[in-house]
N, C-alpha and C positions, 0 to 999 in steps of 0.2 A: 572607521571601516565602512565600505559601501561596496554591499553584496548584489549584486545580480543573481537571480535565481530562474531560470531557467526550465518549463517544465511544461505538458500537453492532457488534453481531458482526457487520451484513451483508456479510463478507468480513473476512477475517483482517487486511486491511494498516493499515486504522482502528483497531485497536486495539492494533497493532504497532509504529503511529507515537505513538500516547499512551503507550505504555510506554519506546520512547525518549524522549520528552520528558519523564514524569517520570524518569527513570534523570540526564535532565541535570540536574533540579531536586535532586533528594536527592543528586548529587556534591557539591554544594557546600552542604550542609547546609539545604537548603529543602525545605518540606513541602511535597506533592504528593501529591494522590489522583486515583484513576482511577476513572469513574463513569460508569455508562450513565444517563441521564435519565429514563429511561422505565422503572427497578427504583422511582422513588420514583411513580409513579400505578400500574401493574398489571401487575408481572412476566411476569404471562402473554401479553400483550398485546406487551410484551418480548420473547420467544420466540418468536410466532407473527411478527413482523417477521421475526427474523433467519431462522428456519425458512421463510417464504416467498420470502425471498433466495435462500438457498444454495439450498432445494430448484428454482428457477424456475432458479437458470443451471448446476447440473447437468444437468437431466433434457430441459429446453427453450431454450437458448440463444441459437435464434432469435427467441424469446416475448421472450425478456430483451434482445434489440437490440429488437424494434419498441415494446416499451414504452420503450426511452430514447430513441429517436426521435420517439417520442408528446410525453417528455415534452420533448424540447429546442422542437419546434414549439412547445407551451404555454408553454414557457420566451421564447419570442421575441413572442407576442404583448403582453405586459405585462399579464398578466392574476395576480392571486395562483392559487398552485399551490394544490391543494386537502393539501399534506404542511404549507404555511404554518398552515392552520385547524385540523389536526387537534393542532396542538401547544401551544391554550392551555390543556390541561389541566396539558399537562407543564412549561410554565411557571408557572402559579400554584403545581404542587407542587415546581419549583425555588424560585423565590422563599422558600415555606415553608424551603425546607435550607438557605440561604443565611443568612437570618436564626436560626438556629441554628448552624451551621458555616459562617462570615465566611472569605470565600476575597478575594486581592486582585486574582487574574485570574481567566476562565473561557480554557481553550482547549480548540477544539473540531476536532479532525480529522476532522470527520463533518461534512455538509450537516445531518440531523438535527439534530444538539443547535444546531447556529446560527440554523435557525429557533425553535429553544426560546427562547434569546436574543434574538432578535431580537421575539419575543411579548411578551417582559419589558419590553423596551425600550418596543416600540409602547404598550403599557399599563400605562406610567409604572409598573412594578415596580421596586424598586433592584437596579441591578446592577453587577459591578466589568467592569474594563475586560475586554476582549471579543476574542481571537484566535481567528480561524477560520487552518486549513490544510489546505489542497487536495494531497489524497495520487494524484492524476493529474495527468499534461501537457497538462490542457487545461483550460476551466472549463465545468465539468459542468451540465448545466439548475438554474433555480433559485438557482444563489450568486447571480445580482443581483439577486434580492431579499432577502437577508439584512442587515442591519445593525449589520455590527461594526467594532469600534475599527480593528483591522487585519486586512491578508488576507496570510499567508504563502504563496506561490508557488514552484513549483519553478524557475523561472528564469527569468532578466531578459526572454528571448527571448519571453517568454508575456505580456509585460504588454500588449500591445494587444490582445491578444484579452480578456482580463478586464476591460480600458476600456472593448472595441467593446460585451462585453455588459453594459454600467453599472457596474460597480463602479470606486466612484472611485480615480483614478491616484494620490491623494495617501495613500491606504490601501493599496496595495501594497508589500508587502516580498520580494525576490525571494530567498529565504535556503534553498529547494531541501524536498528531502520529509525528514522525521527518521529519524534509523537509528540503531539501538543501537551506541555504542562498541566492541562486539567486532567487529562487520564491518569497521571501519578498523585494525584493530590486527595486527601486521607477524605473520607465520606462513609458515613454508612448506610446501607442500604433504607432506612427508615428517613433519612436526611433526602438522600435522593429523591425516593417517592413524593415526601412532602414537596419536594421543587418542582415536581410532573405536576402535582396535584393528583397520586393516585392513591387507592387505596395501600395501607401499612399495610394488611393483614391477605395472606396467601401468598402461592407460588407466582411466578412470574417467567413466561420465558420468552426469551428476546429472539425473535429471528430477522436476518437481512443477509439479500444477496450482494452487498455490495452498493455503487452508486448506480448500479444497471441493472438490481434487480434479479440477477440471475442466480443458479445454484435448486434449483425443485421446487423454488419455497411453498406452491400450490401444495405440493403432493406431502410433504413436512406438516405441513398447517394438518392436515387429513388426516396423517397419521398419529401427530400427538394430540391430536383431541380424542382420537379412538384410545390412548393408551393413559392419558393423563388427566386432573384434574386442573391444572394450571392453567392459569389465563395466558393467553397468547399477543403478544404486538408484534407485528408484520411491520418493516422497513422495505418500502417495497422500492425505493429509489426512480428511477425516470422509466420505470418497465409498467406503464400506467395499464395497458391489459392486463397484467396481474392483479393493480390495484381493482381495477373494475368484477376481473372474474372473484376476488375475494369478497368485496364488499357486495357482490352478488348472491353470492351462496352463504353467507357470513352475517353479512350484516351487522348489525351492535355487537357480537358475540366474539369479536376479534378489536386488539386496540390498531388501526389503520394509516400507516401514516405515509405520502410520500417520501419526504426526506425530513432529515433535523438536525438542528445545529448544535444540538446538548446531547449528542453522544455519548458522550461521557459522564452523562447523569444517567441514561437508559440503560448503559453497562452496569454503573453501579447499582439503579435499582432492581436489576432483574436476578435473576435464581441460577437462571443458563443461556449461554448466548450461543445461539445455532449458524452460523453464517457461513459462506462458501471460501476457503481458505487463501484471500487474498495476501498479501505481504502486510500494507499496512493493516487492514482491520485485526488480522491476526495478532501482532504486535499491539495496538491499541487493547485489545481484549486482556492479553498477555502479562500489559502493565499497570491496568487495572487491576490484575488479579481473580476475572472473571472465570466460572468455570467454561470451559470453549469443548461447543464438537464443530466438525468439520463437517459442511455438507456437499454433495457431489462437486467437485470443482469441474471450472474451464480447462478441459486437459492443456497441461503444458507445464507452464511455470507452476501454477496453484493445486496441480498435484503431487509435488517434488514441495511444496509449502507444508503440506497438510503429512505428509508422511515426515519432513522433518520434526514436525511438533510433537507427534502422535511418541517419535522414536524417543522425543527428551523427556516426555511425562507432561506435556504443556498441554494437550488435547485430548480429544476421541475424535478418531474418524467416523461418522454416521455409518451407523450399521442397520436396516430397515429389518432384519431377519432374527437382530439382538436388542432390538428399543428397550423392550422392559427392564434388559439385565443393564443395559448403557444407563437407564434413569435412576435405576436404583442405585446403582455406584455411585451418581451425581448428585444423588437427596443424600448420603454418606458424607457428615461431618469430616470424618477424617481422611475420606479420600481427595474432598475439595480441597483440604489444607494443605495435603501431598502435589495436586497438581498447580495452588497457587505458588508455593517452593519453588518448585520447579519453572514455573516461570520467570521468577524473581529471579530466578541464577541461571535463566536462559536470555534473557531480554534486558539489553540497555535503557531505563525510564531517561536517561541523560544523555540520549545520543544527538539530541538537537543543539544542545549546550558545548559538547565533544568535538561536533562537526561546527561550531563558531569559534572554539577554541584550534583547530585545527588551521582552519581557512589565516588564524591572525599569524599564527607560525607559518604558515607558506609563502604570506604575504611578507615577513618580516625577513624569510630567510631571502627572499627575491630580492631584496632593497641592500642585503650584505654588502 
């Protein structure tokens, strides 16, 4: 098998879900590449996408809800979205790679690349079979107009709504968002810490906005030091003013990091992991088994994220007016154990595996 994976930086979790799924493809000896679609027409072009991203829901967060509100109206009248048009560039210069590097799926964890696909498609380009995967709890503007073989979904619970907005029921697969292997993999917290090299002894609580930084974490930092005795690690991701305004007022007294590749070590060794309720981090937390709040999201998707978890017992949403009673329920042996439960029977730890196993049946049934 030779997967094409398809996928863009606007947000770290798109490109975090395509590296667990190829991590699933190359376990068992399949080739897999990871690819943003839009390095093959104008890198720079490339860039100023993701840079308009990150920089719009850092800096303006409420810009970044009214434009996903703009664009779900757009999305409900049945009109092509103008992101459909701007991508038959980027498909004729897929098509070009395709016929040079023969891939026998495409999977795309991005709306992007599936409108690229789905260009192919409309104007009869050759393409191999075609998985889209939706890295939020809900179905974001726009998937019903895309046109692919199949739609992997975080859970069964979501498929009416993916039906209500067109996409057909018979292309649903409810197989959950992907996540690298080491976040299901058994550790305990005292294991963890000794691979940080931090202290066994005391609380620990994890905060991160993401790959960009975002979600209050300033104003979080402030308040659980007023309210708690825990030590704090800040993920402050590419939002490097934040990194500067913490290590300013902070100094030693916070663990400081840009980013890190052993996320899955800093889950396990912390106490509570506060972060802004993106798709994948949330899942990542979820199949760890971490206790998770949610902190103010990006309105749009990551509010429809955060109230999904909160409704199945997987979360707290950040409450600034209820800290003390949210912490105490969280130092609560037996409430953790109720919300790690409910993770376990809300969240796929094998959907990367699911979505490899899937791609070889569409491929196999294509070749009938």
């Amino acid at each position: 098998m030779d997967a094409l994976i398809l996928s863009c930086a606007t947000g770290g979790g798109h490109n975090a879900a395509a590296e667990a799924v190829r991590e699933a493809f190359e376990s068992q000896g399949d080739k897999a590449t990871v690819m943003n679609p839009y390095a093959l027409t104008s890198p720079r072009r490339m860039r100023r996408i993701d840079r308009t991203y990150v920089t719009l829901a850092q800096k303006a967060p409420k810009g970044f809800g009214l434009v996903y509100r703009l664009g779900a109206l757009y999305s409900r009248s049945g009109l092509r979205s103008p992101v459909y048009y701007l991508n038959h560039r980027a498909a004729l210069a897929l098509a070009d790679y395709l016929r040079d590097h023969p891939a026998d799926v495409l999977i795309c964890p991005h709306l992007f690349p599936a409108e690229v696909a789905t260009q192919m498609k409309r104007h009869g380009l050759a393409r191999p079979k075609t998985i889209f995967v939706a890295t939020d709890y809900t179905c974001i503007p726009f998937t019903e107009e895309t046109d692919c073989d199949a739609y992997v979904i975080p859970a069964a619970d979501l498929e009416e709504e993916f039906v209500r907005r067109g996409v057909p029921a018979e292309r649903l697969y409810p197989l959950g968002i992907p996540t690298r292997g080491c976040f299901s993999r058994e550790m305990t917290r005292a294991q963890a810490r000794r691979e940080l090299g931090l202290d066994a002894e005391g609380a620990l609580y994890l905060l991160s906005g993401g790959s960009m930084g975002a979600g209050q974490l300033g104003r979080t930092v402030e308040l659980l030091r007023e309210r708690s005795e825990a030590r704090l690690a800040v993920i402050c991701g590419s939002n490097d003013g934040l990194y500067r305004e913490l290590e300013e007022r902070y100094g030693g007294q916070l663990l400081l990091l840009h980013t890190t590749r052993r996320m899955d070590l800093w889950l396990r060794a912390c106490d509570v992991f506060f972060t802004k309720p993106g798709g994948l981090s949330s899942t990542e937390a979820a199949v760890a088994g971490v206790p998770l709040v949610h902190l103010p999201p990006i309105p749009g998707c990551e509010t429809i994220n955060a109230r999904y978890f909160e409704a199945r017992g997987m979360s707290h949403i950040f409450d600034e007016g209820a800290l003390d009673a949210l912490l105490a329920q969280l130092a609560d042996p037996a409430r953790r154990q109720e919300m790690a439960q409910c993770q376990r029977r809300g969240v796929n730890a094998r959907s990367a595996q699911d979505i490899r196993d899937l791609a070889y049946r569409l491929v196999e049934e294509g070749t009938e």
